[in-house]
C-alpha positions in Angstrom: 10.3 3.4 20.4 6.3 4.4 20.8 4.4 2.0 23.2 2.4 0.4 20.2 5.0 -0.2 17.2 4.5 2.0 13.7 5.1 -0.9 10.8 8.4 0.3 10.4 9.6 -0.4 14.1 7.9 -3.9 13.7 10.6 -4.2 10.9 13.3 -3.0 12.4 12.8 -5.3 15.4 12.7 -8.0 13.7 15.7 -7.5 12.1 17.0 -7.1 15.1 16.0 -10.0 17.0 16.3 -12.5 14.2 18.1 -11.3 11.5 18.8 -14.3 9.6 15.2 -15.7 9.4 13.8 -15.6 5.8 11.4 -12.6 6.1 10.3 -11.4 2.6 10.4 -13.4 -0.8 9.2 -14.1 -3.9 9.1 -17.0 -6.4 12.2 -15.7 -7.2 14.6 -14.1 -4.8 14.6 -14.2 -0.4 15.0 -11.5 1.9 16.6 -11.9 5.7 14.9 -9.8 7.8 18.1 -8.0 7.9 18.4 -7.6 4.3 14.9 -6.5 3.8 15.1 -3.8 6.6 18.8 -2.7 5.3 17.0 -2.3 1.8 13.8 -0.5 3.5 16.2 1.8 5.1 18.0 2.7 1.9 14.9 3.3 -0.1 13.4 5.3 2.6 16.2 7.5 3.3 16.6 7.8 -0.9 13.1 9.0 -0.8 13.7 11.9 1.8 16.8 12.5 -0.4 14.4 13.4 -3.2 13.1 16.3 -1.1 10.2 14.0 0.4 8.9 14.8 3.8 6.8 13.0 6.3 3.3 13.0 5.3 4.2 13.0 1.5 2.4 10.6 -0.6 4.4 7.6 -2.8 2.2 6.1 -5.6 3.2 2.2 -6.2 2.1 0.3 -9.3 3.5 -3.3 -9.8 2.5 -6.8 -10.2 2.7 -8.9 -7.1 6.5 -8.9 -5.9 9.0 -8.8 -3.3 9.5 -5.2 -3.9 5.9 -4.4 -2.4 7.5 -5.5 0.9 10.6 -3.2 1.0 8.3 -0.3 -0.4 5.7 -0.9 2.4 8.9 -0.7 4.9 10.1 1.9 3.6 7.6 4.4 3.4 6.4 3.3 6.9 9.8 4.2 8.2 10.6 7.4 6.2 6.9 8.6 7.8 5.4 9.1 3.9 2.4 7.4 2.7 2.1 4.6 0.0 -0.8 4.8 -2.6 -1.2 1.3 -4.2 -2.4 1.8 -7.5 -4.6 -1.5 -8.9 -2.4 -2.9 -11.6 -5.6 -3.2 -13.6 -6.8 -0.3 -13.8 -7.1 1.7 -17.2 -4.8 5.5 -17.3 -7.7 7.7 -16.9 -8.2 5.9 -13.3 -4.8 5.8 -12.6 -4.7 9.7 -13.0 -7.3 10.5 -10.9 -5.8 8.7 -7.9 -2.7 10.2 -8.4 -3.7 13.8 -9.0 -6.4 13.1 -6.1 -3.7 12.3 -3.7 -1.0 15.0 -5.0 1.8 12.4 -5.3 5.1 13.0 -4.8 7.2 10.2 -6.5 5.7 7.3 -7.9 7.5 3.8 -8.0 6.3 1.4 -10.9 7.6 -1.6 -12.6 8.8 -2.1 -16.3 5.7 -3.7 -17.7 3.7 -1.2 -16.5 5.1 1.9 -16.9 3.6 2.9 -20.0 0.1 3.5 -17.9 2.4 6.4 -16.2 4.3 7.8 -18.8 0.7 8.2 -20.6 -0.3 10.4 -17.8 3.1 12.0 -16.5 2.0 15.3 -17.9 -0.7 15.4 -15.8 1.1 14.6 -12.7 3.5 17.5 -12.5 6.2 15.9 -10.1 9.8 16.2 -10.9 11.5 13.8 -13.3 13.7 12.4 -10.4 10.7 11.2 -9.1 9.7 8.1 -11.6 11.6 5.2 -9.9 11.6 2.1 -12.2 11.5 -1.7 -11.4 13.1 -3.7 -13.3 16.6 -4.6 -15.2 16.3 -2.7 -18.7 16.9 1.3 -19.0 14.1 3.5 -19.6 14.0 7.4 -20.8 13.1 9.8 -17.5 13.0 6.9 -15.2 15.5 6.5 -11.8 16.5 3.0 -11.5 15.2 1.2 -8.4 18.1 -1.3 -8.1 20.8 1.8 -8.2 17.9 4.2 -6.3 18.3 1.8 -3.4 22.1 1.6 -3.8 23.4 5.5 -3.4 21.2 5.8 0.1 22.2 5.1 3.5 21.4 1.7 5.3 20.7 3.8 8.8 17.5 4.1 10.1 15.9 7.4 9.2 15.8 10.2 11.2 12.3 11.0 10.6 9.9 11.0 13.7 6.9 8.4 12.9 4.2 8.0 15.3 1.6 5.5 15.7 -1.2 7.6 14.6 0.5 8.9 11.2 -1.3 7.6 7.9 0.4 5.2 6.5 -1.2 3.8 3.3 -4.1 5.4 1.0 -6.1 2.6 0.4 -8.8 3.5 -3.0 -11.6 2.0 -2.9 -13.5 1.6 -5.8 -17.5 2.5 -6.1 -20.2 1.6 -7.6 -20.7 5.1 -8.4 -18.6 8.2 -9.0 -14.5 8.0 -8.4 -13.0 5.8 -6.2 -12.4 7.6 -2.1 -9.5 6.8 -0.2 -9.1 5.4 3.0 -6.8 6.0 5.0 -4.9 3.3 7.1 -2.8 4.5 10.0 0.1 2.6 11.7 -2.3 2.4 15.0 -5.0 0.8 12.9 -2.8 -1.8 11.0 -1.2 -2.3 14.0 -4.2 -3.5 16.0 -5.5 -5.3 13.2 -2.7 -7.2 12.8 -3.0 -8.0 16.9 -6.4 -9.0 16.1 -5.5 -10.9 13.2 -2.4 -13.1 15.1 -4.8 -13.4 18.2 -7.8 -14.6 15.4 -5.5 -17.4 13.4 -3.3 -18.3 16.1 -0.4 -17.2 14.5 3.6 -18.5 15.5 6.6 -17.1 14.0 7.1 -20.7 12.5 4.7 -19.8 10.4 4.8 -18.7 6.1 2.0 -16.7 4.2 1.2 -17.2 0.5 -0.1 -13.8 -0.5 -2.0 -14.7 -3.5 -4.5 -11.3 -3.6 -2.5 -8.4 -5.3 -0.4 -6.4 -2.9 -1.8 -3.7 -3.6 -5.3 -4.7 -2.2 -6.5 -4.4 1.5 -6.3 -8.1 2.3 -2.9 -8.9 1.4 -1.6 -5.6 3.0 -3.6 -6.8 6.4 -1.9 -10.5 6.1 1.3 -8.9 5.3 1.2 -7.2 8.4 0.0 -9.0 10.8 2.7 -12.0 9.8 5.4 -9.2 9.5 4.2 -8.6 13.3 4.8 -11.5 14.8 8.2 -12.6 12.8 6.6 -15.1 10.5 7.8 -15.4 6.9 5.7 -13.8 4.2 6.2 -15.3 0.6 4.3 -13.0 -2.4 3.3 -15.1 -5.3 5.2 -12.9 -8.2 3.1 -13.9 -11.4 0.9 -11.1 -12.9 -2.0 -14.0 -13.2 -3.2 -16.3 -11.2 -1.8 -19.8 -11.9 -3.6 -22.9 -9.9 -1.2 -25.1 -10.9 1.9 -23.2 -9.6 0.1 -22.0 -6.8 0.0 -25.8 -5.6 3.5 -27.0 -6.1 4.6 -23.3 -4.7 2.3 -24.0 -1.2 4.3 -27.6 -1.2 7.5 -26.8 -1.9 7.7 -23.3 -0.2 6.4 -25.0 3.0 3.9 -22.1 3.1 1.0 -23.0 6.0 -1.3 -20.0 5.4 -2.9 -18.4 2.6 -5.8 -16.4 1.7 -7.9 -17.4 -1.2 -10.8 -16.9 -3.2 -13.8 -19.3 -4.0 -12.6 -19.0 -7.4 -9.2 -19.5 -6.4 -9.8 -22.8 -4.5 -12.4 -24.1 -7.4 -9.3 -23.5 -10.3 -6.8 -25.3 -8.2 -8.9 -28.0 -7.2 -9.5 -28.3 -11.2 -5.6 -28.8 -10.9 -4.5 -32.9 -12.3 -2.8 -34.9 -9.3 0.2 -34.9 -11.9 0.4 -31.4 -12.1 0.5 -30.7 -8.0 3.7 -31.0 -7.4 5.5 -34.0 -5.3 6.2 -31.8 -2.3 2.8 -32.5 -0.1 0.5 -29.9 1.6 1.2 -31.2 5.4 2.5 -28.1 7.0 -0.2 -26.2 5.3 -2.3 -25.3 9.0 -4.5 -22.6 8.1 -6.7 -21.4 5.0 -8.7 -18.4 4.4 -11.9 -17.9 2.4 -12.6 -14.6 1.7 -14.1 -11.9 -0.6 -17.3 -14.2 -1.5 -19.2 -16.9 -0.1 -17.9 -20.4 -1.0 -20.4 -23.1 -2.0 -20.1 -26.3 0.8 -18.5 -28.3 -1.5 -16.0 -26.4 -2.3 -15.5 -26.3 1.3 -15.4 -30.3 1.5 -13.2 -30.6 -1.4 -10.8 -27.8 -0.1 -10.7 -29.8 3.6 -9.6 -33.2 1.7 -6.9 -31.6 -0.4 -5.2 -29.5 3.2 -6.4 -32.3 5.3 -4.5 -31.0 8.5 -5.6 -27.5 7.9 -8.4 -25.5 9.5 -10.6 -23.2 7.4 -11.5 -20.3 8.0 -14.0 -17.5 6.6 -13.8 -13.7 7.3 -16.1 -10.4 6.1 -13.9 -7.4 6.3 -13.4 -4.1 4.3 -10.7 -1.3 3.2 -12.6 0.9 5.7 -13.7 -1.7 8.7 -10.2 -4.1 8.4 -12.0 -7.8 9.7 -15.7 -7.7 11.2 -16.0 -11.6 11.5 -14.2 -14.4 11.6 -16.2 -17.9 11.2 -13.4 -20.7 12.4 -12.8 -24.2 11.1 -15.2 -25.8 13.8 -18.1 -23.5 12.6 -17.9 -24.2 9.1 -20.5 -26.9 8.7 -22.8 -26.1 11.3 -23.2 -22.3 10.4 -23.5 -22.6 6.6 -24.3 -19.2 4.9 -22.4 -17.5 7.6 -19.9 -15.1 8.2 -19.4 -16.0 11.3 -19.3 -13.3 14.9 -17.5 -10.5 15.9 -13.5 -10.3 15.4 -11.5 -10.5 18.6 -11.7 -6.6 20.5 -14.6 -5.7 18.3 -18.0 -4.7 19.5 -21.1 -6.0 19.1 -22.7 -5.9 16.0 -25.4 -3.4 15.0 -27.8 -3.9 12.5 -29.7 -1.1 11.8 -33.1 -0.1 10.2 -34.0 3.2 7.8 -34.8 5.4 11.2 -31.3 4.0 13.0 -32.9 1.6 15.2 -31.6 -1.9 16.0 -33.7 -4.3 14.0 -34.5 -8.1 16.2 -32.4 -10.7 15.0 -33.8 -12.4 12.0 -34.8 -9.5 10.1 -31.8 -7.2 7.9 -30.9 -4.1 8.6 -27.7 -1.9 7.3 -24.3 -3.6 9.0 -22.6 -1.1 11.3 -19.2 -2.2 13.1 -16.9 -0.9 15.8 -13.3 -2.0 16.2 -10.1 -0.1 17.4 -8.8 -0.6 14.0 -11.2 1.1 11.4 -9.8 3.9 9.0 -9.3 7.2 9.7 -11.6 8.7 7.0 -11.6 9.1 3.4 -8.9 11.5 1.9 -10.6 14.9 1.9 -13.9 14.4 1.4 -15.2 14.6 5.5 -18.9 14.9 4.0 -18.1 11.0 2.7 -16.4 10.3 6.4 -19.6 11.6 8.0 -21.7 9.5 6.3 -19.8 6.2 6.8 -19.9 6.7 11.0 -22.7 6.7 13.4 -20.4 7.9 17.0 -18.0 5.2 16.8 -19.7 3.0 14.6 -18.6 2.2 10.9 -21.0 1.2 8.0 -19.8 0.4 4.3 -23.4 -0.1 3.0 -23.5 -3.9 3.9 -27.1 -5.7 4.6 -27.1 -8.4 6.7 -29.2 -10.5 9.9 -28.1 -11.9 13.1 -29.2 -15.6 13.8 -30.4 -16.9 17.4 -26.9 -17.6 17.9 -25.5 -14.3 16.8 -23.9 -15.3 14.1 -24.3 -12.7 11.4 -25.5 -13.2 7.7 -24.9 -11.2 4.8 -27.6 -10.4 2.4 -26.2 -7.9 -0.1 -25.1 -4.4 -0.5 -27.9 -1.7 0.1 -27.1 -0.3 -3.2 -28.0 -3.5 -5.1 -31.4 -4.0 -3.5 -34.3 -4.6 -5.6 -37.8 -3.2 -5.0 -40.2 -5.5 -6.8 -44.0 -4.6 -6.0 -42.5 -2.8 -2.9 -41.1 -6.0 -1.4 -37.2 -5.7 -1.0 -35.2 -8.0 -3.0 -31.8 -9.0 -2.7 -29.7 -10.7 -5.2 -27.5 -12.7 -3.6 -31.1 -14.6 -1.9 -31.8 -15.2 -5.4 -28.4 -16.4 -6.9 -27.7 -18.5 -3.6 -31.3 -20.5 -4.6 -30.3 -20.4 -8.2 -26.4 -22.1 -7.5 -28.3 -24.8 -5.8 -28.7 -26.6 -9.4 -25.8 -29.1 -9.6 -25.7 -27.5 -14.1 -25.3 -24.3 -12.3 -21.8 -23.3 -12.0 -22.1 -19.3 -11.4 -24.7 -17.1 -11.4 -25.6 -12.9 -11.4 -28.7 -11.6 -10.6 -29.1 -7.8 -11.3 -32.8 -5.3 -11.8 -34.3 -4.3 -14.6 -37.4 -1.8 -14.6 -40.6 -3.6 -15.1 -44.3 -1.8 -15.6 -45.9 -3.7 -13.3 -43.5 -4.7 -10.6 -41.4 -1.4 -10.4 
């Protein structure tokens, strides 16, 4: 045992200290935390029987299901390093991602395999490698189910420390191929600390993870809630669907989840009829996140959870959280973010020559917490860049108010120079979504003669 847990200890203990708790499910099927570290030991020690060793990458590509969880456990334990693949991305991408982190086995689901058979030539991993979700037989695919089955239920005997990678989070750019960030257990760990410390989290509690498993958010929900013992519940459709979102937070019993504005505005589109009878009284705590949320989507939100808090964060891949705005800030720190995460530092906002600009005016968004990656998969040039010292920057503009709450403006690469003035977007669109005919709006530059 290391003094600050890897994610596959936090597993383990669990399993140990309440076995019999619901830890992992799905719409359809439940894992005790017993079963779901037995099955995270199997899979892990199936993967070393391949010929994997510590440090070896695992590409994952599936909808949103239960399996994410035993895969996350497994590869944590086994010392490898998962590569969630976005489900929607096209086979070109998918290929560079995998050929960028050398995979070493790659575990996909039925409905999607066809994106890696399209590029399996290109991959040059052996053919024992292709593990395959799902009930029906496939040519050069390893069954998951009877993967799992063959292996030993021991914990492996592979030596994982907190500062080992964990997970290869790519990030996608606005330019050139996506980089990928690497998450370590010590990060995730702390984040998750953070995160539980943040909320106010209890092991009574149940997450909804809505947001693909394969994105940064629900892997930092997912482990902070796996931390603490709390039950984590992964919303198994391939689209979203408001309507069974609803009755699933009712019936489920679920009392977090982390949402979207456009989430939030398609269930609250949802007829009373088509709820669900269950209620939303145990729901406690909601999260808005990923884009601003117009106030009354906020007020509508509050009367649907009526005993739940809301809650508003700014985070990245790289950074994990930088702010949380809590549910007693909501209304009278509108168009905020909110202040520094729990354990973070302070805030810099910095100018073109590196200075500190005075609150009010927007400089470049640099943060410092003892949970930020540990760089971008070799490319140290791109690392560099990211970090001043200890500082992080993902090319976020933003102001601090009097009150140092902090404001985001836009990203630096979108800015607008019109007549030399700086010009941001979101300003624009957040005047624009004002108008009550206005439902959504985009603001982007196009070269003008006069103005630039």
């Amino acid at each position: 045992m290391t003094a600050l847990l890897t994610v596959g200890e936090m597993l383990s203990t669990q399993a140990r200290v309440q076995p019999d708790r619901i830890g992992a499910r799905d719409l359809e099927r439940s894992l005790t935390f017993r079963d779901w570290n037995t099955r995270s030991c199997r899979l892990a020690n199936a993967l070393v029987g391949l010929g994997l060793s510590k440090g070896d990458r695992v590409a994952v590509l599936a909808y949103n299901r239960v399996e994410w969880a035993e895969i996350y456990g497994a590869v944590a334990k086994a010392g490898l390093i998962a590569v969630p693949i976005n489900f929607r991305l096209t086979g070109p991408e998918a290929r560079f991602i995998c050929k960028d982190s050398k995979i070493s086995a790659v575990i996909a689901e039925t409905a999607l395999a066809d994106i890696v058979d399209d590029i399996r030539a290109d991959l040059m991993i052996p053919q024992n490698t292709y593990i395959l979700i799902g009930d029906a037989a496939r040519p050069g695919w390893t069954s998951y189910s009877g993967f799992l089955e063959t292996a030993s239920a021991e914990e492996p005997d592979v030596e994982v420390s907190p500062d080992d990678a964990w997970c290869l989070m790519y990030t996608s750019g606005t330019t050139g191929n996506p980089k990928g960030a690497i998450r370590s257990h010590r990060g995730m760990a702390m984040l998750a600390l953070m995160t539980q410390v943040e909320l106010g989290l209890r092991r009574q509690d149940d997450a909804l993870l809505v947001m693909p498993m394969c994105h940064a958010n629900s892997l930092n929900f997912f482990t902070a809630f796996l931390g603490i013992g709390a039950t984590v519940t992964v919303f198994s459709r391939a689209s979203f669907d408001a309507a069974l979102c609803l009755r699933t937070i009712g019936e489920m019993g679920v009392t977090f989840s982390s949402l979207t504005p456009t989430h939030f505005a398609m269930m609250l589109d949802v007829p009373e009829a088509d709820r669900g009878d269950a209620g939303f009284e145990r729901v406690a705590k909601l999260m808005i996140s990923s884009a601003p949320a117009r106030v009354e989507t906020k007020r509508a939100v509050m009367e649907m959870f009526p005993n739940s808090g809301l809650f508003e964060l700014y985070g990245s891949t790289e950074a994990g959280w930088v702010t949380f705005l809590h549910p007693d800030e909501q209304f009278d720190h509108l168009g905020t973010v909110g202040r520094e995460v729990t354990g973070s530092a302070p805030i810099k906002l910095l100018n073109e020559a590196g200075e500190e600009v005075p609150d009010g005016e927007v400089g470049e968004l640099y943060s410092c917490g003892p949970y930020a990656f540990e760089g971008y998969w070799n490319l140290p040039e791109k690392t560099e860049e990211a970090f001043q010292g200890e500082y992080l920057s993902v090319g976020d503009m933003a102001l601090r108010d009097e009150m140092g709450f902090i404001k985001l403006i836009d990203r630096k690469k979108n800015m607008i120079i019109s007549g030399g003035e700086n010009v941001y977007p979101t300003e624009i669109e957040a005047i624009l979504a004002q108008h009550p005919d206005v439902k959504d709006v985009a603001v982007i530059g196009r070269p003008d003669e006069k103005w630039g």
